[in-house]
C-alpha positions as CSV (number, residue, x, y, z in Angstrom):
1,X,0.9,145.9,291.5
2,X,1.9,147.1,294.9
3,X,1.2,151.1,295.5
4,X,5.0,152.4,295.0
5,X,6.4,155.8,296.5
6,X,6.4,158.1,294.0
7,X,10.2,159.7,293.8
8,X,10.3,163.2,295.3
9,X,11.3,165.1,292.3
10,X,9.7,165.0,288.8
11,X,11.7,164.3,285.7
12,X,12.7,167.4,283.3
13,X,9.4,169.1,282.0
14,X,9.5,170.6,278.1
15,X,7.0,172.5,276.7
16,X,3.5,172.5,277.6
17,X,0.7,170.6,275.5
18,X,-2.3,171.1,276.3
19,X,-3.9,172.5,279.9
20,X,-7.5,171.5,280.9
21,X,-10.3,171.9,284.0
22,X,-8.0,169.2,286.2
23,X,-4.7,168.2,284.1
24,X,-1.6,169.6,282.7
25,X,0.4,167.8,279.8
26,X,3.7,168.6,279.1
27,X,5.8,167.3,277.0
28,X,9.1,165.1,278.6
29,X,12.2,166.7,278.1
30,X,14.3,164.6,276.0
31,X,12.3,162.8,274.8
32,X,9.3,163.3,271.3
33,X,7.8,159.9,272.3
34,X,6.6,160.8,276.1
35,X,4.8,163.2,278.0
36,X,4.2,163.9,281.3
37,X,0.5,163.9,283.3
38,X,0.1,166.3,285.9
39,X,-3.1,166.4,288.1
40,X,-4.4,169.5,289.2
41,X,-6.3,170.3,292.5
42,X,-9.2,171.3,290.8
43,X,-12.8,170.0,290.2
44,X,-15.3,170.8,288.3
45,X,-19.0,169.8,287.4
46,X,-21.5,171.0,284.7
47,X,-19.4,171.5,282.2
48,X,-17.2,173.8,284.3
49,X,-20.5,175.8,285.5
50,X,-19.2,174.3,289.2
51,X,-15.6,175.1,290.0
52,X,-13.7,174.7,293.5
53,X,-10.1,173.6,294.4
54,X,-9.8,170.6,297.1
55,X,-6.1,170.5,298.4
56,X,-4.3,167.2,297.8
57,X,-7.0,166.3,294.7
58,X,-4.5,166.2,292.7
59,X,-2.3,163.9,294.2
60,X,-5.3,161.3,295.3
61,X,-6.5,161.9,291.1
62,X,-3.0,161.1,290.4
63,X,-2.4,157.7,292.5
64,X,-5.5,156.5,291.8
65,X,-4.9,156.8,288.1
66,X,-1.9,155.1,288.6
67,X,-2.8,152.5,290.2
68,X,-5.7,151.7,287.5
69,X,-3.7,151.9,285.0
70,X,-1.0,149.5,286.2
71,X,-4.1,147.0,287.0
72,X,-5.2,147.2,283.8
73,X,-1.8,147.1,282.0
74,X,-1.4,143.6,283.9
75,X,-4.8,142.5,282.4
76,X,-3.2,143.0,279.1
77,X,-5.1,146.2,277.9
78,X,-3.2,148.7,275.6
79,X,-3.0,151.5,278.1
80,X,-1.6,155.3,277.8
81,X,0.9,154.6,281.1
82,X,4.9,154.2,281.9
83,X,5.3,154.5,285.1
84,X,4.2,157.1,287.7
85,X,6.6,160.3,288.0
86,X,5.8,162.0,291.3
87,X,2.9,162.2,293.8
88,X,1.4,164.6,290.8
89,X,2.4,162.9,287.4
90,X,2.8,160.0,285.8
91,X,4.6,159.1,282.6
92,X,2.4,158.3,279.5
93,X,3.0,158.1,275.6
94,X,2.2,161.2,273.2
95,X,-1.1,160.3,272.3
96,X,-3.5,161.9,269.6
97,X,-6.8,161.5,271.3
98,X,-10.0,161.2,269.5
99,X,-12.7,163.4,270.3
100,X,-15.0,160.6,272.1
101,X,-15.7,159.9,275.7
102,X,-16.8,156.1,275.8
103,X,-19.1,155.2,278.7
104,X,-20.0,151.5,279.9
105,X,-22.4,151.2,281.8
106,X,-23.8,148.4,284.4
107,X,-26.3,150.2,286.0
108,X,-28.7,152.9,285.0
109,X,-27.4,156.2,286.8
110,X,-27.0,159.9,285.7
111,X,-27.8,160.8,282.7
112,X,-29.1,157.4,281.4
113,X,-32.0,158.0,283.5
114,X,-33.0,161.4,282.3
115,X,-32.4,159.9,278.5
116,X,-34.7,156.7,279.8
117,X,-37.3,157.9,282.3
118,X,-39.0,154.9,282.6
119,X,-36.0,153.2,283.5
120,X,-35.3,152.5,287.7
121,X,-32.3,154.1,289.1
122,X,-30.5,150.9,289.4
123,X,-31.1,149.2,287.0
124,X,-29.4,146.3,286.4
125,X,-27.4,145.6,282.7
126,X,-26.7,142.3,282.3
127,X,-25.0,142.9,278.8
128,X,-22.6,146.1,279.3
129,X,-23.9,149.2,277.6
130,X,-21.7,151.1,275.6
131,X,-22.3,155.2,274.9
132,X,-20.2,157.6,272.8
133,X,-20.2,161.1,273.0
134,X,-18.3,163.9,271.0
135,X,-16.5,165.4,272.9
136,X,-16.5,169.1,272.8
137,X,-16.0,172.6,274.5
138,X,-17.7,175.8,275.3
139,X,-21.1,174.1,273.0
140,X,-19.1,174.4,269.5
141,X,-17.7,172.0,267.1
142,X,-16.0,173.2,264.3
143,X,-18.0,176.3,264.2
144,X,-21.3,174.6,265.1
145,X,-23.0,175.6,267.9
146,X,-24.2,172.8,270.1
147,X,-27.1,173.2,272.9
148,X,-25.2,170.7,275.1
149,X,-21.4,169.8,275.4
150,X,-20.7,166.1,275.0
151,X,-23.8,164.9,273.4
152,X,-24.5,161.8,272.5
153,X,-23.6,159.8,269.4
154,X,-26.3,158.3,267.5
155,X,-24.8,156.5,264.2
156,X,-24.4,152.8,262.3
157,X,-21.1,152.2,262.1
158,X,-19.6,153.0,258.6
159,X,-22.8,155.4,257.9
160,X,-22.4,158.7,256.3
161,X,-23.7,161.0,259.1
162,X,-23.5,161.5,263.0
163,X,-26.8,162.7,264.6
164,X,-25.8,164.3,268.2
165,X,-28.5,164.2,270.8
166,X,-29.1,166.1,274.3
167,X,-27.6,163.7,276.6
168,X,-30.2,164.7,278.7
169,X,-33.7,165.0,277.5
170,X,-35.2,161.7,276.9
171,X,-34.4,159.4,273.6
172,X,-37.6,158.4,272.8
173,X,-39.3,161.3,270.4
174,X,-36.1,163.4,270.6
175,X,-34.9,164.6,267.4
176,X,-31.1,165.0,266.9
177,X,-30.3,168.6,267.4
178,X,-27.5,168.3,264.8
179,X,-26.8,165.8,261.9
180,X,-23.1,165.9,260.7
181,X,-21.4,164.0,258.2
182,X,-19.4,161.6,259.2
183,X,-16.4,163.2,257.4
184,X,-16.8,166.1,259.8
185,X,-16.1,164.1,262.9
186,X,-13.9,160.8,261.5
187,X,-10.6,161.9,261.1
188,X,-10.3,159.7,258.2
189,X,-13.1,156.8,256.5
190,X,-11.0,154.1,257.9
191,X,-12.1,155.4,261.4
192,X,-15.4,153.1,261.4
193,X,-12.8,150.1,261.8
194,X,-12.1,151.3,265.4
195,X,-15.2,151.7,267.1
196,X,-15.5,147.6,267.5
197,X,-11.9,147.9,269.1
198,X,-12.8,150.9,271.1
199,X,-15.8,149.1,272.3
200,X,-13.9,145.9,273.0
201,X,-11.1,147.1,275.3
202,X,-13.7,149.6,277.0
203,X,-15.9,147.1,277.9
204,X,-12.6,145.2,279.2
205,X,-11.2,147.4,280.9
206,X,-15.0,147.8,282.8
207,X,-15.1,144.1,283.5
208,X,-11.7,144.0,285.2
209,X,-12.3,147.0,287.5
210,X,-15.7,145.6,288.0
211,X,-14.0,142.8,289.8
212,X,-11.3,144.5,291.3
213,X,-13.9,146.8,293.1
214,X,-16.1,143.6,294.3
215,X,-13.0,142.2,295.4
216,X,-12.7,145.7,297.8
217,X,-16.7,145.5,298.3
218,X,-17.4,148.6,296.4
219,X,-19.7,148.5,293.3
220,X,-18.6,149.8,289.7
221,X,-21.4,151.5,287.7
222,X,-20.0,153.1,285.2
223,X,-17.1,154.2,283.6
224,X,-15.9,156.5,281.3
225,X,-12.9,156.8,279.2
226,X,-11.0,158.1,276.4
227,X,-8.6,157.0,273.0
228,X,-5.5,157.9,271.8
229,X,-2.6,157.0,268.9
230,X,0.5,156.7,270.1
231,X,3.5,157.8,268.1
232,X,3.8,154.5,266.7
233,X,0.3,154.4,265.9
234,X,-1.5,152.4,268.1
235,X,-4.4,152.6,269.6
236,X,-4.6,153.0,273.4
237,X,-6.8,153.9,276.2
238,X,-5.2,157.1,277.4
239,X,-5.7,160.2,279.3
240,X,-6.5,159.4,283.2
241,X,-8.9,156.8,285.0
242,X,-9.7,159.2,288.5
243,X,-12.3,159.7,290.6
244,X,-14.1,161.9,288.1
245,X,-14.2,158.5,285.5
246,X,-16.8,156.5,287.5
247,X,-19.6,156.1,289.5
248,X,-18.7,153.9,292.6
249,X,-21.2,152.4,295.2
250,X,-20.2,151.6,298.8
251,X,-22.7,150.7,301.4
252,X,-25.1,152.3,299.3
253,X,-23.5,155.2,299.0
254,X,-21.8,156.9,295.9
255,X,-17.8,157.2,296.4
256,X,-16.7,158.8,293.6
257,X,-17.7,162.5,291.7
258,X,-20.9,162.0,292.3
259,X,-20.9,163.9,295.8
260,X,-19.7,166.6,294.2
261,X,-22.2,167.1,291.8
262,X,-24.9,166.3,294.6
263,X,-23.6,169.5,296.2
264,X,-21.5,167.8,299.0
265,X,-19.6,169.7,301.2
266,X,-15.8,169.5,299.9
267,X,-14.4,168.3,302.9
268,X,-16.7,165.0,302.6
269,X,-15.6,165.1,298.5
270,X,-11.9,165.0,300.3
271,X,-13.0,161.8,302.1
272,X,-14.0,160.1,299.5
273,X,-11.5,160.5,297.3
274,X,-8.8,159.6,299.6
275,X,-11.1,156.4,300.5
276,X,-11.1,155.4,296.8
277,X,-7.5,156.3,296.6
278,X,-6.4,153.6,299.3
279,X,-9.0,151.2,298.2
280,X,-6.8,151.0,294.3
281,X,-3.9,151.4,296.5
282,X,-4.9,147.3,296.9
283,X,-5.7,146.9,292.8
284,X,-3.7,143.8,292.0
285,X,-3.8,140.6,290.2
286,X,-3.1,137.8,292.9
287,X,-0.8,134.5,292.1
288,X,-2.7,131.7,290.3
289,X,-1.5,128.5,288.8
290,X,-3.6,125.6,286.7
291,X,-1.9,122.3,287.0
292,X,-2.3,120.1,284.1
293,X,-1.6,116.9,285.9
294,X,-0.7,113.9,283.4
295,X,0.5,110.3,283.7
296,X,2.7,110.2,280.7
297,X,3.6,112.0,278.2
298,X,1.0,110.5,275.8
299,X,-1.3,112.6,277.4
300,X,-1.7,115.7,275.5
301,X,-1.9,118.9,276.9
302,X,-2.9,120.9,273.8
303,X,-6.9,120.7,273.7
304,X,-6.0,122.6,277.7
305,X,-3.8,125.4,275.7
306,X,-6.1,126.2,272.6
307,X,-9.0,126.0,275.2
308,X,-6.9,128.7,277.5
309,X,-5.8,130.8,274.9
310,X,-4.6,134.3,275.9
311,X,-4.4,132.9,279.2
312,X,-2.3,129.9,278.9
313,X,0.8,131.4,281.1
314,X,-1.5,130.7,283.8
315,X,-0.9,126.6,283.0
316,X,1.9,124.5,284.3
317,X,1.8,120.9,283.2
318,X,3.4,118.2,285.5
319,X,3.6,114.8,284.7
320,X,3.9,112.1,287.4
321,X,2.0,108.6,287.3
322,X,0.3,108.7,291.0
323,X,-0.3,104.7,291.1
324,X,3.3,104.5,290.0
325,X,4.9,106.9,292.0
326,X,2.0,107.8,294.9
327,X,4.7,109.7,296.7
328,X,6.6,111.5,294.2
329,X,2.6,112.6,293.3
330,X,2.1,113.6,296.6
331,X,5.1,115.5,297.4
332,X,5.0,117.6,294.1
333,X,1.7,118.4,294.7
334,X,2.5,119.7,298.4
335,X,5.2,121.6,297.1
336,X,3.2,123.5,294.6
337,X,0.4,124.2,296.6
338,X,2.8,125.7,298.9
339,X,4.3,127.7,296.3
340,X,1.4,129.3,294.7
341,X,-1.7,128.4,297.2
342,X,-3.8,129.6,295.0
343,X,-4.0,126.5,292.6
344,X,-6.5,124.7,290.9
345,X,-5.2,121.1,289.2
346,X,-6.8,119.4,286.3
347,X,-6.0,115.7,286.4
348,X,-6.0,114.3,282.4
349,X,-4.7,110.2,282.7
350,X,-5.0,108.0,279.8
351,X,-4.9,104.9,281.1
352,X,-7.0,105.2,283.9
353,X,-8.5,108.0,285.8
354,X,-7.9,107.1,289.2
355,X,-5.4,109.6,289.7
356,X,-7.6,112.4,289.7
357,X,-9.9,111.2,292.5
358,X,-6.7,110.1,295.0
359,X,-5.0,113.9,294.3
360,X,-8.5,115.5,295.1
361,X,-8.3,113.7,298.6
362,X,-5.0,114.6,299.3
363,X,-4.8,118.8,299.0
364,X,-7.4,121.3,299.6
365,X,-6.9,122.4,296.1
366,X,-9.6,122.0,293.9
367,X,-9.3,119.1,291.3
368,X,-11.4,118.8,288.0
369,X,-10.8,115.0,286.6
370,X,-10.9,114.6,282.7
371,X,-11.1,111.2,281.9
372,X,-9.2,110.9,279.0
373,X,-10.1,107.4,278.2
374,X,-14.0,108.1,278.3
375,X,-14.6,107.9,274.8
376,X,-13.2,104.4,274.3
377,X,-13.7,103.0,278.1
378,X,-17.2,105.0,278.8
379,X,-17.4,102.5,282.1
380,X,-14.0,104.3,283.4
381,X,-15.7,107.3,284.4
382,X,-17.7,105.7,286.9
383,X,-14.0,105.8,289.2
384,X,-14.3,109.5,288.8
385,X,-17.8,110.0,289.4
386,X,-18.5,107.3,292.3
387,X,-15.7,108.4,294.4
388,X,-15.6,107.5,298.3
389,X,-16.3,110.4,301.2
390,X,-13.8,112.7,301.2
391,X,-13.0,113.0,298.1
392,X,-14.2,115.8,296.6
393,X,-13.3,115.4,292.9
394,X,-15.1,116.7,290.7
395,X,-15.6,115.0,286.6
396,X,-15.7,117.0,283.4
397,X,-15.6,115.1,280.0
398,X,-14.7,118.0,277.4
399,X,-11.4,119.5,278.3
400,X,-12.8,122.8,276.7
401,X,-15.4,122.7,279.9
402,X,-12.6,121.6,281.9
403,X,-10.3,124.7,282.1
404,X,-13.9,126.5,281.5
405,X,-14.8,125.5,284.8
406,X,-10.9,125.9,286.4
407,X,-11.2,129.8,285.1
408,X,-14.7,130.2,286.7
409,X,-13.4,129.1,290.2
410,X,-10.6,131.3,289.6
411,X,-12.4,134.4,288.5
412,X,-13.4,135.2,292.0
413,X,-10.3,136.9,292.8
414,X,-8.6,137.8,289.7
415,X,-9.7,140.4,287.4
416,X,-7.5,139.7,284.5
417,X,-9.4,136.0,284.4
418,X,-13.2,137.8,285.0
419,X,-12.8,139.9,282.6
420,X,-12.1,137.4,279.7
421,X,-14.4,134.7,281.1
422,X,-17.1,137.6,281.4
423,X,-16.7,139.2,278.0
424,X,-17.1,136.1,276.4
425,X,-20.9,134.9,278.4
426,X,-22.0,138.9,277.8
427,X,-21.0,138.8,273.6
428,X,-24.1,136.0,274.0
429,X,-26.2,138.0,276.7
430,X,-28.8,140.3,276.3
431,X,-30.4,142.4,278.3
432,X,-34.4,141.8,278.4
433,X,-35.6,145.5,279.0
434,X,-36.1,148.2,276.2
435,X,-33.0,150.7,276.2
């Protein structure tokens, strides 16, 4: 995850695909799978209306593109990135993009407040808000003229038609300014199935830059980005995450494109984009271990893996009998704190559940006991619960709540783990204020 020099020359270039406002794409010689990303030095606002060229955008787009795309990619999301090419470029698969921006949203900013006017800049979301918009060019799709480029999707997913709507007059009384059928958008009726998905790894890929900019003391907004099909068919989020994706608060202050728009001069646009380009320079996912601690091997670890799932790499399971073997206990545990620091143990002993309370009193790692004799011996968890000073152990019953609680603790500092402890409290959230 550490910020790599880029090499000093670029692979081959082939032809060129596409060329927009602040990209090239070319296609990489050799091969018909890749293409190359190359960041230009422009930038642009109101749909091109405000043009300038800031030296060295490109590279600062560039790195900090990469460097989001190699967090994510270590969260597990299915991103449009090999590996960056040069201080302008990065590597990414041929992708088909689909004609939508998807915006998440944790505050109300922009737009969203001219579409809700009684809304406070601000506002909080407690449940991410998802927005698409078809995207579009010089106010025409398909022939169609538009009054606004980018509007906003209003549909029910699998419905016939597509109502587009001024993305920034307000919702309430607005009429769509243009109903298509769906068959004029969806490249194919088996295009509804993707939306969930598309909302899924958007919302994500939010939650884990969410974390890794409170982790940096900055505040993600919002965020915006795009799909793609790879050559092998599957669907990725491609394109670029820059500067120009987000909305990014620090002391207050927006970061990010934002000070462009407000008419700032381009030197303090410069600033701010090199800020946020050293700030992802230190995007990472930091070393993390669970120990499942076991007397025996009679004690199961499984009800720990279902209940990790996706995350179960993080779990190492050591079995060691501390009233056996107090300082083969000890030792191992010394060891692996000093290995990985960043530990959390969950002590799971059948026969008794003393073990839990005498680790927690020798490490300053923190140590959830599961009595796993609480069922049939209901008095044994007393040992866990009325434990002596100084030992701060702390008693869970359900093993489910268990590594619940382990991923909590270590959700503070990890973005991979926030985002799939968070996505799972906010699919049961909702927020309380009309939208």
């Amino acid at each position: 995850m550490d910020a790599k020099t880029p090499p000093a020359a670029k692979r081959p270039l082939g032809a060129l695909v596409a060329e927009g406002k602040t990209k090239r794409i070319h296609q990489l010689a050799g091969s018909a799978d890749l293409v190359t990303m190359i960041s230009k030095d422009d930038i642009t606002a109101g749909d091109g209306a405000k043009h300038d060229v800031i030296p060295e955008k490109g590279t600062l787009a560039n790195r900090t593109t990469c460097n989001v795309f190699r967090l994510l990619k270590a969260c597990g999301l299915p991103v449009g990135f090999e590996e960056q090419d040069s201080a302008t470029s990065f590597i990414a698969p041929k992708c088909e993009m689909l004609p939508y921006e998807v915006v998440t949203r944790r505050e109300a900013h922009g737009s969203y407040l001219k579409r809700h006017p009684h809304i406070a800049k601000g506002q909080l979301f407690p449940q991410l808000i998802v927005e698409f918009y078809l995207k579009t060019k010089d106010k025409d799709w398909k022939g169609k003229p538009l009054v606004a480029d980018d509007p906003l999707m209003d549909f029910s997913e699998g419905g016939s038609q597509i109502r587009l709507l001024n993305p920034a007059k307000p919702v309430v009384g607005q009429e769509p300014f243009l109903v298509l059928p769906a068959s004029d958008v969806l490249r194919s009726n088996d295009e509804w199935k993707i939306f969930p998905e598309m909302r899924r790894i958007a919302r994500h890929a939010f939650l884990a830059l969410e974390k890794a900019w409170q982790l940096q003391g900055g505040t993600l907004v919002d965020l915006k980005v795009e799909f793609g099909y790879d050559t092998k068919g599957r669907l990725l989020l491609a394109d670029v995450i820059d500067n120009d994706s987000w909305r990014v608060i620090e002391d207050g202050s927006y970061i990010d494109k934002q000070v462009y728009r407000d008419g700032g001069a381009l030197d303090d646009v410069a600033a701010k984009y090199r800020r946020v380009a050293e700030i992802t320079d230190r995007f990472r996912l930091p070393r993390q271990r669970i120990i499942l601690w076991r007397g025996s091997d009679s004690d199961k670890p499984e009800p720990f893996e279902a209940a990790l799932g996706e995350l179960k790499d993080l779990m190492t399971v050591v079995t060691c009998s501390a009233h056996k073997e107090p300082v083969r206990a000890a030792t191992t545990l010394y060891r692996m704190a000093q290995e990985i620091p960043d530990t959390l143990l969950i002590a799971h002993i059948g026969r008794s559940n003393g073990a839990g309370p005498t680790l927690s009193a020798l490490t300053t790692v923190p140590v959830i006991t599961v009595p796993a004799s609480g069922k049939e011996f209901p008095e044994d968890v007393w040992s866990s619960l009325r434990a002596p000073s100084k030992v701060p152990v702390m008693t869970v019953l359900d093993p489910a709540n268990a590594v619940l609680a382990a991923l909590n603790i270590l959700s503070a500092r990890n973005p991979r783990i926030y985002a799939h402890v968070r996505a799972e409290i906010e699919a049961r959230t909702v927020n309380t204020i009309l939208v």
